[in-house]
VMD Tcl script that draws the C-alpha trace (Angstrom):
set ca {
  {-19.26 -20.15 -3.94}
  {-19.04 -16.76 -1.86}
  {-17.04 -14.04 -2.88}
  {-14.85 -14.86 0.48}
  {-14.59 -18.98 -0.79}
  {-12.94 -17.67 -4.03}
  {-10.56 -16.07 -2.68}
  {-9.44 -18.48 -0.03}
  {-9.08 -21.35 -2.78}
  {-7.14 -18.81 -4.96}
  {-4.99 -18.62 -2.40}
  {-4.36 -21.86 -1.30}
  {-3.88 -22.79 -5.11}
  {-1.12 -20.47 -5.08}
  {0.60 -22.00 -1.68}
  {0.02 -18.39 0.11}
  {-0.29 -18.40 3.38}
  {-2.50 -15.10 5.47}
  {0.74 -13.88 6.37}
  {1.92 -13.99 3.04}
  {-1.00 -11.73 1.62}
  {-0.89 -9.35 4.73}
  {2.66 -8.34 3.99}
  {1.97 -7.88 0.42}
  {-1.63 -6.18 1.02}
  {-0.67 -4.19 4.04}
  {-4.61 -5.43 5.51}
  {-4.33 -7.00 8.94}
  {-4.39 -10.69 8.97}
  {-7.96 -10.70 10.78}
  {-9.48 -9.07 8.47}
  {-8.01 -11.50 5.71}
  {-9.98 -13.99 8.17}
  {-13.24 -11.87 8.18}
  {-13.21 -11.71 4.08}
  {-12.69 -15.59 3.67}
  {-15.22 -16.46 6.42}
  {-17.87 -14.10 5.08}
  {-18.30 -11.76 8.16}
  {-17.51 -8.48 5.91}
  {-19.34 -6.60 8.66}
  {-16.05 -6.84 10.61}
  {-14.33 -4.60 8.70}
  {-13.40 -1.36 9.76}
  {-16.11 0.37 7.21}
  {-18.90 -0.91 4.66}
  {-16.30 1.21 2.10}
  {-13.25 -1.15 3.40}
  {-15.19 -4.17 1.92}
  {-14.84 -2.92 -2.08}
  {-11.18 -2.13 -1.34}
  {-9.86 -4.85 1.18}
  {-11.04 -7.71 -1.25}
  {-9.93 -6.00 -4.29}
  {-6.34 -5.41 -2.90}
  {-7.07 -9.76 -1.82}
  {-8.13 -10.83 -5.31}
  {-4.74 -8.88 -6.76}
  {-2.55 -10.39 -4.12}
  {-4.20 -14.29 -5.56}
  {-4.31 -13.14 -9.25}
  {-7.93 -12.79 -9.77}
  {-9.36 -10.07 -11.68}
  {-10.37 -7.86 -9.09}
  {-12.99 -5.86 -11.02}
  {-14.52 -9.38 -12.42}
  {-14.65 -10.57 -9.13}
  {-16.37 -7.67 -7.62}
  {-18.78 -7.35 -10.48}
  {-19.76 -10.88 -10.40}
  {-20.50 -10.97 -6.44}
  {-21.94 -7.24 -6.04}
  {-25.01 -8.30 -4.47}
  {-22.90 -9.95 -1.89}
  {-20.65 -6.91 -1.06}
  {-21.87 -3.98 1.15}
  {-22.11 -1.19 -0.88}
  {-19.87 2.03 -0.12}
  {-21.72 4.41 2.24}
  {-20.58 7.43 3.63}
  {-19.55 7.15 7.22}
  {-20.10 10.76 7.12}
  {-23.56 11.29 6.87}
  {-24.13 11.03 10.82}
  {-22.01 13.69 11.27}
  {-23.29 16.18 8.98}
  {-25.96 17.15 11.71}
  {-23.02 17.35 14.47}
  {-21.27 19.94 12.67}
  {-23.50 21.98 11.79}
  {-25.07 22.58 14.84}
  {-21.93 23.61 16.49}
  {-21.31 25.85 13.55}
  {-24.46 27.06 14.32}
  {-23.82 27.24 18.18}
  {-20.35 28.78 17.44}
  {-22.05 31.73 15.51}
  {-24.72 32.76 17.85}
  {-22.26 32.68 20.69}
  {-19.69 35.48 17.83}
  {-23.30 37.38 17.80}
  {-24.50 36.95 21.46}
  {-20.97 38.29 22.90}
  {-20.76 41.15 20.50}
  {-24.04 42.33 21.56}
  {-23.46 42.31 25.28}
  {-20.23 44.21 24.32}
  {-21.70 46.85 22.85}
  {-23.41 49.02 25.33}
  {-20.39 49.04 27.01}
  {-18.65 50.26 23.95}
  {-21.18 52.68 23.35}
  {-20.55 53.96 26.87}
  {-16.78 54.47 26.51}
  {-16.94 56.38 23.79}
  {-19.24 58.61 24.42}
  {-16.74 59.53 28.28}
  {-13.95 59.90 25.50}
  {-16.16 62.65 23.47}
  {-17.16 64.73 26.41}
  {-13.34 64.60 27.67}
  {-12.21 65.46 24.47}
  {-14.41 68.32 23.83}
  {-13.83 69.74 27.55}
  {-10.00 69.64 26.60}
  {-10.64 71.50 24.09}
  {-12.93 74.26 24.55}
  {-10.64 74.68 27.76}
  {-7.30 75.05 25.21}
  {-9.99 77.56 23.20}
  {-10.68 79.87 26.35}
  {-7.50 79.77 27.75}
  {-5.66 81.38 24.65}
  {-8.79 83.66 24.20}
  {-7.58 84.80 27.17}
  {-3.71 85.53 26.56}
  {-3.09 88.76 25.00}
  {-0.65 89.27 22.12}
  {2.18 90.33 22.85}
  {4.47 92.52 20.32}
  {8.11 92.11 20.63}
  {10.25 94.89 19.25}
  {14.21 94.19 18.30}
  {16.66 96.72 17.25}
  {19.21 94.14 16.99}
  {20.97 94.72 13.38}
  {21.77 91.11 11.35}
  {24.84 91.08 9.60}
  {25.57 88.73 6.83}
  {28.71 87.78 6.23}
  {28.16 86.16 2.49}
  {31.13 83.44 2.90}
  {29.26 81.73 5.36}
  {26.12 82.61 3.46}
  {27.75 80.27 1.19}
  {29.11 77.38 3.40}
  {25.68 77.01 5.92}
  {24.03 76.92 2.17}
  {26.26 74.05 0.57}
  {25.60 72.84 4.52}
  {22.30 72.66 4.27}
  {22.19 71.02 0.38}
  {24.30 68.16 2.14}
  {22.30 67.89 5.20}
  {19.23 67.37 2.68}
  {20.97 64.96 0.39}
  {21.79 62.45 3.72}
  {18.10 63.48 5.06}
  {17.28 61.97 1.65}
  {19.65 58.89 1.80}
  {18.08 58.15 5.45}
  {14.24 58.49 4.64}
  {15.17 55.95 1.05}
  {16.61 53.55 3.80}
  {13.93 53.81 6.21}
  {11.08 53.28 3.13}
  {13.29 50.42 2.04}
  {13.49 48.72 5.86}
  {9.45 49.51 6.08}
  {8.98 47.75 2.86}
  {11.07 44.70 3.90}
  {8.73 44.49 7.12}
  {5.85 45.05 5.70}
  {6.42 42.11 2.98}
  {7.66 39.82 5.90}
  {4.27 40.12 7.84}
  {2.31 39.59 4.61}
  {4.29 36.57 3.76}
  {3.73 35.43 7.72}
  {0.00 36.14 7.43}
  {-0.29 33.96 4.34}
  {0.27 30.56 6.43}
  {-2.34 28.26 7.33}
  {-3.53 28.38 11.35}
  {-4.15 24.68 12.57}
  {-5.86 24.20 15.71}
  {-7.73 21.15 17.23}
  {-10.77 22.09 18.32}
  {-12.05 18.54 19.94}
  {-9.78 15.27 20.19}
  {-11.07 12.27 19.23}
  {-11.87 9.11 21.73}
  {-12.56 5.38 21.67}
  {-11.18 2.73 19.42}
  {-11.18 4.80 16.33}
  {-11.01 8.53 17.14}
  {-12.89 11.57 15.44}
  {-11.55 14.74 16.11}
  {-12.02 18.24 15.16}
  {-9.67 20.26 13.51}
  {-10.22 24.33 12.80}
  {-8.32 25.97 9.63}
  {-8.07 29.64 10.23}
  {-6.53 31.88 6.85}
  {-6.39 29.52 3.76}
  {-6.01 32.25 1.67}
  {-7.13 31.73 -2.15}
  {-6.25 27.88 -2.16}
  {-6.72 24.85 0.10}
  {-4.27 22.09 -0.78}
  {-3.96 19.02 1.30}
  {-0.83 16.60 0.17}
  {-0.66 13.29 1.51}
  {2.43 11.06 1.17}
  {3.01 7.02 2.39}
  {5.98 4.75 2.38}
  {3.43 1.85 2.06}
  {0.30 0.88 1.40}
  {-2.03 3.50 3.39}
  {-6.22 3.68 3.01}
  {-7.51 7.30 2.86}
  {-11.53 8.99 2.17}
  {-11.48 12.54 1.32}
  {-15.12 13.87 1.28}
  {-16.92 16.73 1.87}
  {-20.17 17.42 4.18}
  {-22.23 16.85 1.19}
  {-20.61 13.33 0.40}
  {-18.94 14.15 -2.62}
  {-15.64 11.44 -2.57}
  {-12.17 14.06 -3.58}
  {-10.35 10.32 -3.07}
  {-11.00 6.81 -1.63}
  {-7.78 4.85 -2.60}
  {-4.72 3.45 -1.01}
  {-1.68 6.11 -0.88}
  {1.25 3.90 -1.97}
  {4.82 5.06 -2.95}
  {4.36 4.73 -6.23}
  {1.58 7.72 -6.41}
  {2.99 9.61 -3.25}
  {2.70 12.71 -3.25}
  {-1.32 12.37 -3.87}
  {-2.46 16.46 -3.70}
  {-6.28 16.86 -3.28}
  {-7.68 20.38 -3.54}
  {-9.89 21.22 -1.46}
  {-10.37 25.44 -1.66}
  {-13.80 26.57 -1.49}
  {-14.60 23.50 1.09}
  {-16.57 24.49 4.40}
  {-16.05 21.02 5.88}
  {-13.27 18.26 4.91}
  {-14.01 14.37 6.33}
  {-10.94 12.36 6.14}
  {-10.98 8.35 7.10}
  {-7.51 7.64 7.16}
  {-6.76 3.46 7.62}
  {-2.72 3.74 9.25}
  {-2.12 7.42 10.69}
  {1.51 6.21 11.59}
  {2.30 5.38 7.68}
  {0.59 8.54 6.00}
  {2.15 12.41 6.25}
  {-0.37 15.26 5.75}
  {0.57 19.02 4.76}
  {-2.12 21.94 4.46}
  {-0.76 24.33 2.06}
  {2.88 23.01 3.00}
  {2.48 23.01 6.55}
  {2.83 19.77 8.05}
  {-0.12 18.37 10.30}
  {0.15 16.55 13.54}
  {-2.53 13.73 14.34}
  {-4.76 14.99 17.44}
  {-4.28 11.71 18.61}
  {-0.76 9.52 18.82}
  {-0.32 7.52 15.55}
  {1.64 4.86 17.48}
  {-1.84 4.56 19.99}
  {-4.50 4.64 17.83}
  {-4.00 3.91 13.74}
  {-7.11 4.10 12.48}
  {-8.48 7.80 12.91}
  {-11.16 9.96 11.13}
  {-10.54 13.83 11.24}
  {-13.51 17.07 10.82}
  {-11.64 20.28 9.22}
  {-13.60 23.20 9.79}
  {-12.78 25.61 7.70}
  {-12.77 29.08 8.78}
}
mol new
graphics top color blue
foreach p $ca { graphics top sphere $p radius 0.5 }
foreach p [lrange $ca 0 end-1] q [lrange $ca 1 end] { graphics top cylinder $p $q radius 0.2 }
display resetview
């Protein structure tokens, strides 16, 4: 008896009916179908298979990880949907930085050339300043006007002047204070994450492209579900940060991800799962409520 025989007589032994098990599994009734018929290859993903009939074999009360180690020559194993893309990306990563070099270069002649006109105006301006007051002669002012000092307002423009520099003093303390505040406000503003989609995904199940600009020291990506929601974190060289369902009872799941060049998420239900990057939130290239199933590049710059 097949792996997808055991758990339709499970289930039928228990009076469940498909419907039953897709509202307490969360997977679509046809692929319920797909599991008991045999025809895994339906499924969304060889890594679906593990997960789908594990989440099945709960729902029917069978020892999931019996079941799956007793039929594991019959189950697809887990491959990363990611590999074909690895080429992808880093070709336009490639492309991307030649066209950085290709433009600087072509700029810089004409850089060259500017500053070179600013020079030569700058030194005509001022070897012109130079002979012109070379050319001015001194001139010697003599005044027999006699200064008298009166010593009582010796005494008041002096106490005067201490006040003027005491308010002088109170101004420039405000003005360091206000340049302070602003300069902290821009550093705080320059410390949040820049989220741009570089290429939106098409088809039945999207892939798009997603650049990070400024992470900063960390890279944190939270993910949070009212339900039952399937989600693959990897990176470009396969290694798995988290293939599990995000369910209410573990939400918030946090994955960190600084030091990552390339992030590959495979998210089952885009219209049950939230997504922040270092707290701010993240908007699906692609309308949840058209397409559920999505898988999403993060470049990270």
């Amino acid at each position: 008896m097949d792996v997808g025989a055991r758990l339709k007589e499970a289930r039928i032994a228990k009076g469940l009916s498909l419907e039953s098990v897709q509202e307490t599994t969360k997977i679509q009734k046809r692929y319920l179908v797909a599991i008991e018929e045999g025809n895994l290859h339906l499924l969304p993903g060889k890594f679906y298979a593990r997960a789908f009939i594990k989440e099945y074999a709960s729902a029917v009360g069978i020892d999931s990880d019996e079941l799956l180690e007793e039929h594991k020559e019959e189950i697809p194993k887990s491959e990363s949907d990611s590999e074909i893309q690895y080429t992808r990306v880093e070709r336009a990563q490639r492309e991307n930085s030649a066209e950085r070099s290709n433009t600087f270069f072509s700029l810089l002649p004409k850089i060259i050339v500017v500053l070179l006109i600013v020079g030569i105006i700058g030194a005509g301006i001022w070897f012109y300043n130079q002979a012109s007051s070379s050319d001015e002669p001194e001139k010697i002012e003599e005044s027999d006007t006699v200064i008298i000092t009166d010593d009582n307002n010796t005494q008041d423009n002096g106490e005067s002047a201490v006040g003027d520099d005491e308010n002088s003093d109170d101004t420039a303390e405000e003005t360091d204070e206000e340049s302070t505040t602003e300069e902290d406000s821009k550093d705080e503003e320059g410390q949040e994450v820049v989220i741009e989609v570089e290429e939106v995904g098409t088809g039945s199940t999207p892939e798009s492209t997603i650049s990070l600009t400024n992470p900063n020291d960390e890279l944190i990506f939270t993910f949070e579900s009212s339900t039952n929601v399937w989600l693959d974190v990897k990176n470009t060289a396969g290694e798995a940060f988290f293939a599990d369902f995000v369910t209410t009872a573990n939400s918030p799941v946090e994955v960190d991800l600084t030091g990552e060049e390339a992030i590959y998420l495979n998210i089952g239900s885009t219209p049950n799962l939230e997504i922040d990057i270092n707290g701010v939130p993240f908007e699906y290239p692609v309308d949840p409520n058209e397409r559920d199933h999505q898988r999403l590049w993060f470049n990270v710059n």
